[in-house]
N, CA, C and O of each residue as an XYZ file, in Angstrom:
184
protein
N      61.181     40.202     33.470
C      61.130     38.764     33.656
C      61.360     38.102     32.294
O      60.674     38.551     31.375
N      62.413     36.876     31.946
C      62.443     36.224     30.822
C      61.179     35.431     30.883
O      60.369     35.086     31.744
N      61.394     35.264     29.353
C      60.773     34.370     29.014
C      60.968     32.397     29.514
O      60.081     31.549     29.419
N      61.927     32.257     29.850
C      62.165     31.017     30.525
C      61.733     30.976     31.690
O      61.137     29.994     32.134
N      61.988     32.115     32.404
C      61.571     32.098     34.158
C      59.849     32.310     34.300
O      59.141     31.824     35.181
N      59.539     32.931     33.489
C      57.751     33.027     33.521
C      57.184     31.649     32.724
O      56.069     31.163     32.917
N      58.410     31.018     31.592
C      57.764     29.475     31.605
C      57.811     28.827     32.490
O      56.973     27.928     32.560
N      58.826     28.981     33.596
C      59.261     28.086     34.896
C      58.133     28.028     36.006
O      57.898     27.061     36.730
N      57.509     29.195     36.002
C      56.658     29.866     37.000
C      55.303     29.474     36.479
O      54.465     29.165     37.326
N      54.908     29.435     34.997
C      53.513     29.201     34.608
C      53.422     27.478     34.950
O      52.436     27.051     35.551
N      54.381     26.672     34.572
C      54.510     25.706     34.761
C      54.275     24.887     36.259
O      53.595     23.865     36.344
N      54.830     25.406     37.184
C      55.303     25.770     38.609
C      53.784     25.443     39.193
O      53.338     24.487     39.828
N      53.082     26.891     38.598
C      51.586     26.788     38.528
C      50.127     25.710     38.385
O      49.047     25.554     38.954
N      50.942     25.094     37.185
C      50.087     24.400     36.729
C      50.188     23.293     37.320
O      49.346     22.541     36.830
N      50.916     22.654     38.317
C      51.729     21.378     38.939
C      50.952     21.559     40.364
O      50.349     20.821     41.144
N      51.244     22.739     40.291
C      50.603     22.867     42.097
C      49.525     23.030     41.984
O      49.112     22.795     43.120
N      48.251     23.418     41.076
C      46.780     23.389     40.897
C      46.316     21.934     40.791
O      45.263     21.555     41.304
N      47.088     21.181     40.148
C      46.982     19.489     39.565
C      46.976     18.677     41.267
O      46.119     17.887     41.663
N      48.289     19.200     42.103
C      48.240     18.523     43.119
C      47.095     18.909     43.847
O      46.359     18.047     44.326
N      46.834     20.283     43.998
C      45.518     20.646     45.008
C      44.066     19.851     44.628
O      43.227     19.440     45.429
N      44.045     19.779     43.353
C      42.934     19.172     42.613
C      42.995     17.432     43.231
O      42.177     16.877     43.964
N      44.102     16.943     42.706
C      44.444     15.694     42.887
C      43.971     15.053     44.736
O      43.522     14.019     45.232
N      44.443     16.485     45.236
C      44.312     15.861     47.061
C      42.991     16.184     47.080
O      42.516     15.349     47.849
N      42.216     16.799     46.750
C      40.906     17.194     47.192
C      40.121     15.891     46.552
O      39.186     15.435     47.211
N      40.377     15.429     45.609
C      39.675     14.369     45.062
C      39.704     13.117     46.093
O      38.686     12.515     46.436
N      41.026     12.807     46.542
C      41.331     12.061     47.536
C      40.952     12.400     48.684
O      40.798     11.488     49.497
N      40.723     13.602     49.051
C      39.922     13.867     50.405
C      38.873     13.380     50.215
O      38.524     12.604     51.105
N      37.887     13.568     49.029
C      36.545     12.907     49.085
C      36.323     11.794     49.062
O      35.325     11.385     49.656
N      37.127     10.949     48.406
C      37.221      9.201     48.832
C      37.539      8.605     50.094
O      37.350      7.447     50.467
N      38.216      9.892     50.884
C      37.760      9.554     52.154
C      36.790      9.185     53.008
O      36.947      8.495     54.016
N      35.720      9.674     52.577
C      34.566     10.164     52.900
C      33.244      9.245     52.731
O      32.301      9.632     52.041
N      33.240      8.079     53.367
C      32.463      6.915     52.995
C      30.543      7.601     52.475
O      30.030      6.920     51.587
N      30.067      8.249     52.761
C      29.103      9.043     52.097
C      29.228      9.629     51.335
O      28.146      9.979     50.862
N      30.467     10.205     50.604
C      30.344     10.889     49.277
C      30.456      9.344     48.428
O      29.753      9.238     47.423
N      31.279      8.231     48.807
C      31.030      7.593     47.959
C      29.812      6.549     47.595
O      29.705      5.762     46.654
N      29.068      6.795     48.526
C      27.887      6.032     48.307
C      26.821      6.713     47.668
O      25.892      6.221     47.027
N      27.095      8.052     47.948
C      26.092      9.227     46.900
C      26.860      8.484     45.201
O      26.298      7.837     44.317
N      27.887      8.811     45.287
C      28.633      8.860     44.131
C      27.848      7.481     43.357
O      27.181      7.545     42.325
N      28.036      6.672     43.887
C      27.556      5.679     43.351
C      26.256      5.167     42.751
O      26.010      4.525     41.729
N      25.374      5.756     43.904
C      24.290      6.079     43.445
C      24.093      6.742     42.304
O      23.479      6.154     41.414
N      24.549      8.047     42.087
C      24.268      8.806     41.079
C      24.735      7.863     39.794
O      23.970      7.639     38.856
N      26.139      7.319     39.870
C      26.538      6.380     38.671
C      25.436      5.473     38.391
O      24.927      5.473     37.270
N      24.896      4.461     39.596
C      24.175      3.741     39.157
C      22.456      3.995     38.528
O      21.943      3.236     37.706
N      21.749      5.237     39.132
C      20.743      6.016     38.383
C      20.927      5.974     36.766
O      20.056      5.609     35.976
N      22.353      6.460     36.404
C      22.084      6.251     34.744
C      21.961      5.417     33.631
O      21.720      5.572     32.434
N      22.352      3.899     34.862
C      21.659      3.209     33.789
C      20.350      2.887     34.155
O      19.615      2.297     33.364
């Protein structure tokens, strides 16, 4: 394997972990109780 095609592929990688990350975050804003936990917890620190 070159070195260009395993940069292509590490890269490849790192794009499609970002999107899975990215949708799962957005799944939870779906989620009218995670965001009211969420908030809560934000608002506890001050």
């Amino acid at each position: 394997m070159s070195s260009t095609h395993r940069h292509a592929l590490q890269r490849t990688a790192w794009l499609a972990a970002a999107l899975a990350v990215l949708g799962g975050v957005f799944a939870l804003y779906t989620r009218p109780a995670f965001l009211v936990t969420l908030i809560d917890q934000v608002w506890s620190c001050f």
